[in-house]
C-alpha positions as CSV (number, residue, x, y, z in Angstrom):
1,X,12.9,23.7,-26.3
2,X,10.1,26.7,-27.2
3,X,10.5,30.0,-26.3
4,X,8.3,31.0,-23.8
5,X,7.8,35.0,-23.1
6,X,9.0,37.1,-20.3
7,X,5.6,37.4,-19.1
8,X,4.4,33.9,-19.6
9,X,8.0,32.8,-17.0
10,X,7.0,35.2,-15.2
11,X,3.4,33.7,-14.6
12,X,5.0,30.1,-14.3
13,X,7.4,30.8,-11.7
14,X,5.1,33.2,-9.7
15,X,2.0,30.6,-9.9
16,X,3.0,27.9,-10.8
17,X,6.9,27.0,-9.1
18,X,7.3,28.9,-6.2
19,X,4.5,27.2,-4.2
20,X,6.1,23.7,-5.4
21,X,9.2,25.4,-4.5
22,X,8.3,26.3,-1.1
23,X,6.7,23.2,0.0
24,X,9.4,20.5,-1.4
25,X,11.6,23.0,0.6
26,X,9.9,21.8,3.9
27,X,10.3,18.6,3.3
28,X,14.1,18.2,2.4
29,X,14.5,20.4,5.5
30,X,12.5,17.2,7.1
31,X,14.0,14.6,5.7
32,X,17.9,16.3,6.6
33,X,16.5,16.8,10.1
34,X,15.4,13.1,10.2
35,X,19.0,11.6,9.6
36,X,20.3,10.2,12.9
37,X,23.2,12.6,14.2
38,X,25.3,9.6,15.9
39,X,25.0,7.6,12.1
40,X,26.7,9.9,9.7
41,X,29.0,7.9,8.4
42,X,26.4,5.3,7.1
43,X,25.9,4.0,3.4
44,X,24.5,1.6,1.9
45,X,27.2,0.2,-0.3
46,X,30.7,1.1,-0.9
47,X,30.1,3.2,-3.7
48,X,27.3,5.2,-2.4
49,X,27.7,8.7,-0.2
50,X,27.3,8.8,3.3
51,X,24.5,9.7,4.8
52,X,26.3,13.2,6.1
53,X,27.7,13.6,2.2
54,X,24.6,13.2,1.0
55,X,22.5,15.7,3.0
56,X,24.9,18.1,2.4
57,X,24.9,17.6,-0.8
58,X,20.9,18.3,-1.3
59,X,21.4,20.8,0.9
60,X,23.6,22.8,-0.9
61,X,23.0,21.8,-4.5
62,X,19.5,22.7,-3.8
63,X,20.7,26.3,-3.4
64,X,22.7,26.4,-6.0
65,X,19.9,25.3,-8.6
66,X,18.3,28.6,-7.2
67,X,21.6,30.7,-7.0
68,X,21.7,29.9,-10.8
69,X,17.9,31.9,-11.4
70,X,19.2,34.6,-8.9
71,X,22.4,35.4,-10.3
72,X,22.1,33.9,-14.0
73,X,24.6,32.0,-14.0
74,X,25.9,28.3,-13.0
75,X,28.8,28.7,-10.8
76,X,29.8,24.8,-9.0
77,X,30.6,25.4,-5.8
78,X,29.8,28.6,-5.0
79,X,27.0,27.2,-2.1
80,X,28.9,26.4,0.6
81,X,27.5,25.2,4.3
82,X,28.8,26.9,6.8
83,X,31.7,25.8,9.1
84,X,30.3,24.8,12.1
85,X,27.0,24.0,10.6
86,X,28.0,20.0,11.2
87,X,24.7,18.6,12.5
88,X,21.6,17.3,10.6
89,X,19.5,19.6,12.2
90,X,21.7,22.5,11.4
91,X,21.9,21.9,8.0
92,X,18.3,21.7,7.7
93,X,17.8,24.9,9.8
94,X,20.9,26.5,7.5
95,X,19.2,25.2,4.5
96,X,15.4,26.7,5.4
97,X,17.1,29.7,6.4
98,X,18.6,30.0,3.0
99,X,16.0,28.5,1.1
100,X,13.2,31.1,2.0
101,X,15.5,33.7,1.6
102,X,16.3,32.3,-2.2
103,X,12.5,32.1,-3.2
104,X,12.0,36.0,-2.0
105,X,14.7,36.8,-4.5
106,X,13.3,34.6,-6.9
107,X,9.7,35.9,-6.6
108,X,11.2,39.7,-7.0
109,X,13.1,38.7,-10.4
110,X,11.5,39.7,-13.7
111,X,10.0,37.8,-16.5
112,X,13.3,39.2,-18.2
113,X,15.6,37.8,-15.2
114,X,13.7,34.6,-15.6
115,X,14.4,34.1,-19.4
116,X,17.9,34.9,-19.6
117,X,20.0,32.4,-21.3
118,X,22.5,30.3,-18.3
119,X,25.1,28.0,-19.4
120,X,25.1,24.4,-18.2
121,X,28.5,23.6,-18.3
122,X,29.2,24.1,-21.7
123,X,26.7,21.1,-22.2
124,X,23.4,23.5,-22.7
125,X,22.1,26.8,-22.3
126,X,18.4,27.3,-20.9
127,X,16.5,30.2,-19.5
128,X,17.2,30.7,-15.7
129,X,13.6,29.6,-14.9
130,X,14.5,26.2,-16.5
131,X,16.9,25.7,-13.5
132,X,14.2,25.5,-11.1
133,X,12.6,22.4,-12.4
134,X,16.1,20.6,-12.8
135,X,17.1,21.7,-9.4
136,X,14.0,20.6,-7.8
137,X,14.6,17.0,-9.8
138,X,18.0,16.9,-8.7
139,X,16.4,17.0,-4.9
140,X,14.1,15.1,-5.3
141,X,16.0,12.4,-6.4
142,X,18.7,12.6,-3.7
143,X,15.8,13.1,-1.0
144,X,14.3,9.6,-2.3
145,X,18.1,8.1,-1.7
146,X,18.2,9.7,1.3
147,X,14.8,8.7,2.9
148,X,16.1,4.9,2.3
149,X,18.8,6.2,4.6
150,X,17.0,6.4,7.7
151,X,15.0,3.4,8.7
152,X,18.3,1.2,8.4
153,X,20.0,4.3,10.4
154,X,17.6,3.7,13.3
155,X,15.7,7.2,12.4
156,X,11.9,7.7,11.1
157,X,11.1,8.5,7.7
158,X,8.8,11.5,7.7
159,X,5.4,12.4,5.6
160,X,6.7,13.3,2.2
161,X,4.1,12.8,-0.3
162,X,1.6,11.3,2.5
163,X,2.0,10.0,5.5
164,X,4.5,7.6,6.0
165,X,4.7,4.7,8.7
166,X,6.3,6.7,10.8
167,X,4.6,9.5,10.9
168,X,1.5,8.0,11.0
169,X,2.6,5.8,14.0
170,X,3.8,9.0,15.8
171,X,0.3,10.2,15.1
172,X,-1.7,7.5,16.6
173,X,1.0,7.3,19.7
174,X,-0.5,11.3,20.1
175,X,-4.1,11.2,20.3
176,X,-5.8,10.9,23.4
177,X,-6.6,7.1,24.4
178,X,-4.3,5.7,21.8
């Protein structure tokens, strides 16, 4: 991997990551907020998570990908969900909560915050601003597993990337003389 300068991470994150940041931020907090509360304990297969694992697993993963820019470091399990925060919508009101408050940090870090060197588990060390774009793969991957969740659950899959059938069903049900 190139170096990149202080300033030029600086630039990246400021125009380039945050605003991805913030709007793939909205829609995990959707896609939590869409699982059914009475069908938690759904999965797929054997082998997969449940549907209540899983969301709190992007939920809090999610935040530590960021926690790793903020603090510079990679520190497993040190985002944890607060007890009592049990429901979807919870979580996803927890996790927007914590989210927005991440990306102000992140925005107030300098270029120098944003290349310091963080260990991956002994595996790799990248600058801190490198954790972003893993961090937003990591969700994105688990909010694609989780979206396949729903439909079977009995719940609607909301407008990720463009609408979806649900949303644009809900949509049409809205406007006058549908």
């Amino acid at each position: 991997m190139s170096e990149i300068s202080a300033d030029q991470a600086h630039l990246f994150v400021h125009d380039v990551l945050l605003g991805m940041l913030r709007n793939e931020g909205r829609i995990t907090r959707t896609v939590i907020a869409a699982v059914p509360n009475t069908r938690l304990d759904d999965r797929p297969d054997s082998f997969a998570m449940t549907a209540n694992d899983l969301l709190r697993h992007i939920a809090s993963a999610d935040l530590l990908f960021l926690r790793t820019v903020i603090d510079g470091v990679f520190a497993p399990g040190s985002v944890k969900i607060p007890d009592g925060v049990d429901s979807p919508e919870a979580v996803a009101g927890w996790y927007a909560e914590e989210h927005a408050r991440s990306l102000e940090a992140i925005g107030a870090l300098s270029g120098e915050q944003l290349i310091r060197r963080v260990d991956f588990r002994g595996m790799f060390e990248r600058p801190a601003f490198f954790f972003l774009q893993i961090g937003l793969s990591h969700t994105i991957h688990h909010r694609g597993q989780l979206s396949t969740y729903l439909r079977p659950m009995g719940g609607k899959v909301p407008a990720v990337y463009g609408e979806s059938y649900d949303s644009k069903e809900a949509r049409k049900a809205a406007q006058p003389g549908a």
